[in-house]
N, C-alpha and C positions, 0 to 999 in steps of 0.2 A: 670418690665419685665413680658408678659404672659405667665410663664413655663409650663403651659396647655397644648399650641398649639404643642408643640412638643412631649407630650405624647398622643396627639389625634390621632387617628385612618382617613387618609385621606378618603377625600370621594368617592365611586366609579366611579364618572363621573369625580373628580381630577385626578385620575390615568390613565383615562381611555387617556383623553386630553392631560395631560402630556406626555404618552407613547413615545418616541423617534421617531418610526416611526409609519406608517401609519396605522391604522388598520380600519377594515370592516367587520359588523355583517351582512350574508347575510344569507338566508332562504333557505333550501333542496330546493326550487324552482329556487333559483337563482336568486332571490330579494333580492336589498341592504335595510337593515333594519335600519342600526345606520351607523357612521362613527363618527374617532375624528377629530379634528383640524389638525393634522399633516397630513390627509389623503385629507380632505377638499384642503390645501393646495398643497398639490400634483395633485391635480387634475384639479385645480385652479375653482372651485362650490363651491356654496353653501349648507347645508344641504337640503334645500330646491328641491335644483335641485339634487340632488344625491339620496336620499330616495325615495325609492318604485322603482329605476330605474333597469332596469337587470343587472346584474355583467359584462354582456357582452357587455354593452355599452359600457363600461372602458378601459374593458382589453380583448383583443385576446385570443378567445379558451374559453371565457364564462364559464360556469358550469361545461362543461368537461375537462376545465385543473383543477378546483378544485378539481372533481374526482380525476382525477388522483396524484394531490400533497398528496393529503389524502392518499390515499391507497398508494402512493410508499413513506408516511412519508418520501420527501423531498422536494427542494424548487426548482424554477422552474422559468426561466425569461420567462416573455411576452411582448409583445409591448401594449404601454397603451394610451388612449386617451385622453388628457388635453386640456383643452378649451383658445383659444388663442394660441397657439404653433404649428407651421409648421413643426419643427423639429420631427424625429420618437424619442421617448422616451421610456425606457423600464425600468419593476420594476421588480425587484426578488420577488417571492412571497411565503409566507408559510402558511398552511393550516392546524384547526384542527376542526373533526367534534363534537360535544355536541349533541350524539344520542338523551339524555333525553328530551332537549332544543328544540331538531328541528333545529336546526343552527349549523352555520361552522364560525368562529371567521378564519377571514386572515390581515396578516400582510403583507404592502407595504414597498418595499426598491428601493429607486432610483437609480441603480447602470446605466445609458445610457452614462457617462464618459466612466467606464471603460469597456464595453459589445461594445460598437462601437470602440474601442481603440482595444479589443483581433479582433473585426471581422475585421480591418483594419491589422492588424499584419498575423491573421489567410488569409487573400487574398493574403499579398503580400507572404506568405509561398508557397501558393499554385502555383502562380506563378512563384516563383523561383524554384520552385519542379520541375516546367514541364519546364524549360530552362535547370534543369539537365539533366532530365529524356531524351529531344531532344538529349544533347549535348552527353550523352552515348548513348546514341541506334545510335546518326552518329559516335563514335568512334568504337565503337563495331561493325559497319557494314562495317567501313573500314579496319578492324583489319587484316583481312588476307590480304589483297593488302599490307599493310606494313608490315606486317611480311615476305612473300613471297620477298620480293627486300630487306628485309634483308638476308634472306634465300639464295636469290641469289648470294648478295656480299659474304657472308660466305664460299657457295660454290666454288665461282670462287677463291678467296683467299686462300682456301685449294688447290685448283686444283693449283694453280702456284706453291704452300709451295712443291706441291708431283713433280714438275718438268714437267707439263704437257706443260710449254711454253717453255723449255729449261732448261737448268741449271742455277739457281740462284744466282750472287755473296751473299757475306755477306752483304751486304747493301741491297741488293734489300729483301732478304729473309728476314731482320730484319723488312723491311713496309711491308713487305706484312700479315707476323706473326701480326704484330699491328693491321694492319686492320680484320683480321682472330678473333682478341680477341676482339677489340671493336664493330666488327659488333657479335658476341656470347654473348656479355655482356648487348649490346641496346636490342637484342632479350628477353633474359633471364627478363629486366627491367621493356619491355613494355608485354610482356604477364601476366605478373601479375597486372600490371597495366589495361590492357583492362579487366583481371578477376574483378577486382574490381568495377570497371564502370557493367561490367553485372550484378554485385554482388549491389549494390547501387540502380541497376533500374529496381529489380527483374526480373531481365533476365536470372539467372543460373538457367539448370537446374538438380536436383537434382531424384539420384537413389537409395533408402534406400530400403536395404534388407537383409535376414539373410546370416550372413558370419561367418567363426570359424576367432577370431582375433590372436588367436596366431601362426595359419599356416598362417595369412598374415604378421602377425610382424618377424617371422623366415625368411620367404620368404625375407622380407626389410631386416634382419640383412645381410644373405646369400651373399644378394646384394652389400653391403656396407663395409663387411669387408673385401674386395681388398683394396678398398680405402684408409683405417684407415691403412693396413696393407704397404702398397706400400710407404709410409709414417713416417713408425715405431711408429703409434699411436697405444696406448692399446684402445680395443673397446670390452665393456662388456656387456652383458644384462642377465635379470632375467624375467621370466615372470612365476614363479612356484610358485606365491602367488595369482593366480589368480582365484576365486572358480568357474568359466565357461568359458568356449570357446564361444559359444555362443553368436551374439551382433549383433545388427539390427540399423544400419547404413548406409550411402553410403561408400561401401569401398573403391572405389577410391578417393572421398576428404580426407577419413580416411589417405588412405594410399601416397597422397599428403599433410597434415598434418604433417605426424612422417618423411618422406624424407625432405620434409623443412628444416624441425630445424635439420637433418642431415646435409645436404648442406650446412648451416646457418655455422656450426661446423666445415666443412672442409676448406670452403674458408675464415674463417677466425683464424682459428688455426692451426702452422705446429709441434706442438707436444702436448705431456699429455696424458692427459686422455678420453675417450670418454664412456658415460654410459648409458643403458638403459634401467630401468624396470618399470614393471606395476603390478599393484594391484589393492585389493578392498580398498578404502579409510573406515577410522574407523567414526563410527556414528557421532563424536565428529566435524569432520570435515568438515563434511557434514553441520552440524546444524550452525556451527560457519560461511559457504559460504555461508549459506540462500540457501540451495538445495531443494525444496521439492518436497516429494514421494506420494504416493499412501498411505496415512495414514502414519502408522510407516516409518522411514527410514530404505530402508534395504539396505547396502554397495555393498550387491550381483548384484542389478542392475546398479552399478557405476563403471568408473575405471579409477583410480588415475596413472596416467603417469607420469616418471621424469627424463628427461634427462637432463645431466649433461657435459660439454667443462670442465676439470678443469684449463686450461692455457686462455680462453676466458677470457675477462673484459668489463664490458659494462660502463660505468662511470651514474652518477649521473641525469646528461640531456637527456643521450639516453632514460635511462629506463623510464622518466618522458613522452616523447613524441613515446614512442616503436609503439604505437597501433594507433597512429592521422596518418594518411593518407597522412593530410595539413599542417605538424606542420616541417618545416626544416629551422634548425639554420644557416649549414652551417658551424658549428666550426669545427666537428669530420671530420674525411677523409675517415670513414666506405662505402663502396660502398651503395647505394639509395636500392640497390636489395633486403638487407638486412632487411633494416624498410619496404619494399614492402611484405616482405616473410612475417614477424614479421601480419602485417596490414590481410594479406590474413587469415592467421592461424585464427589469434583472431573470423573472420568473420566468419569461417568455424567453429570453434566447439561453437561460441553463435549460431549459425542454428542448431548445434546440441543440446541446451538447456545446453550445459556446459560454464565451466570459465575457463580462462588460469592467472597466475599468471610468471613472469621470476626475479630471483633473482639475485643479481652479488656483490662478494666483494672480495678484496683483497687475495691471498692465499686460496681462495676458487674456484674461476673459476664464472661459473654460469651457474644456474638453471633454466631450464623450465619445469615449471608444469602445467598439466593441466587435468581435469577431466569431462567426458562425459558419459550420461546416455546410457545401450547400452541394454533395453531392450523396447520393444516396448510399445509407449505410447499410 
């Protein structure tokens, strides 16, 4: 056996041929100088025909995509010209320059499977984008024509509940109450549903500006604790941990936001606990949600919300599908309004560059958290 050959040093035209893929000595002018085998083949020429010829004969964008791969030190597809072949072909390419040398050493990669496979994937996206994008902008522009003859059954059904046709026996005023509650409840369903369609095909629009948040959050408790109270619900808030009033936001998604998961609360708990406070969250948490700041994290720009149902229960498949839109099982008997509110929320504070987080267990109730940067970016 020759135990030499394997301590010998290969030779640089072995390695060079060997290489995996394609490679090409081309000259600051843009002359191909050398090529190996794997390159040769790629191009389906021979050394012959390939040397002294321009880079640009090859591949799309010539000299100045080399330029550019150099100086942005990364790699770069182009469409490339192989002799014999109809089909468009394209090669990843990488580039580095040998100032001393006069030359730029580039390497060929055949990637035209999977680069016509993402552009075929990336077309049909594009048009199913715009089948949405139609299909909300006609739901959203007939949005009022169906809320209005909802509006109107509402109406006319309270008008008969108040005795405007005559006096009601018990029967007739029990349909008439039903149609009063399922036309107030389709209402309630599809408004947030049409917000979401605006919301998916950048059609809301948004009003950020400065507000003090604790005289809007007061103003929401104010509001709310008839309701908690009419009820015999406890409904608590804290907002004395908060180191600024201060916050630049839209305040009325804000304050569409925090009434939500209020309502969320009422209609589906008739006793407990109801809780509300806000703060600045601790550094720690921040770092641990991937929040980032303007260099250092400072708390002071943030504020950590947590409100609390403690007789609420969300089981195990709600929480898994709370935030999907599209995702109904159909097991739970939760009203749709619910995962509608839940969908809406989530959408409004990632616009606002924040996270929401909802917890739920047993003898605990459950939690909604959720944290929004509220100084201006």
């Amino acid at each position: 056996m020759d135990l030499l050959r394997f301590f010998t040093r290969p030779k640089k035209d072995d390695l060079f041929n060997k290489f995996p893929d394609g490679v090409l000595i081309v000259s600051l002018e843009g002359r191909i100088l050398d090529a190996n085998t794997k390159a040769l083949e790629m191009f389906g020429v021979s050394k012959i025909e390939i040397i002294g010829e321009f880079f640009s004969a090859f591949i799309d964008g010539g000299s100045n995509l080399l330029n550019k791969i150099v100086s942005s030190k990364r790699t770069l597809i182009s469409k490339a010209k192989v002799a014999d072949i109809d089909d468009d072909v394209y090669f990843e390419i990488s580039a580095s320059r040998d100032t001393l040398e006069q030359k730029v050493y580039v390497t060929l990669r055949d990637v035209s499977q999977n680069y016509k496979m993402q552009n075929m994937v990336n077309g049909q996206f594009e048009i199913a984008r715009s089948i949405i994008d139609e299909k909300n902008n006609y739901l959203v522009n007939i949005s009022g024509e169906i809320l209005s003859s909802l509006a109107t059954i509402d109406g006319f059904s309270k008008a008969l509940s108040d005795g405007v046709g005559g006096v009601l026996v018990d029967k007739q005023m029990k349909y008439v109450n039903i149609i009063n509650k399922n036309a107030r409840d389709l209402t309630y369903d599809l408004e947030k549903l049409f917000t979401i369609f605006r919301l998916e095909s950048n059609l809301y629009q948004y009003d950020f500006r400065n507000f003090d948040i604790v005289n809007l959050l007061n103003a929401i408790v104010k509001q709310y604790e008839p309701f908690f109270a009419k009820r015999k619900m406890l409904f608590e808030h804290n907002f004395s941990s908060l180191s600024s009033r201060a916050c630049f936001l839209d305040p009325g998604v804000f304050e569409y936001v925090v009434k939500s998961i209020l309502d969320i609360f009422l209609q589906n708990t008739q006793i407990g606990r109801v809780t509300l406070s806000a703060g600045n969250p601790p550094v720690a948490f921040l770092e641990r949600h991937e929040f980032d700041g303007k260099g250092e994290l400072d708390p002071s720009q943030y504020v950590l919300f947590e409100m609390k149902a403690s007789e609420l229960l969300l089981d195990e498949e709600e929480l898994q599908t709370l935030f999907e839109p599209y995702s109904y099982t159909g097991k739970n008997k939760r009203p749709i309004g619910m995962k509608l509110a839940f969908v809406l929320i989530k959408k409004f504070i990632k616009h606002f560059k924040g996270d929401i987080w909802v917890y739920s267990k047993p003898a605990f109730g459950t939690m909604v958290s959720f944290v929004v940067p509220v100084e201006r970016k």
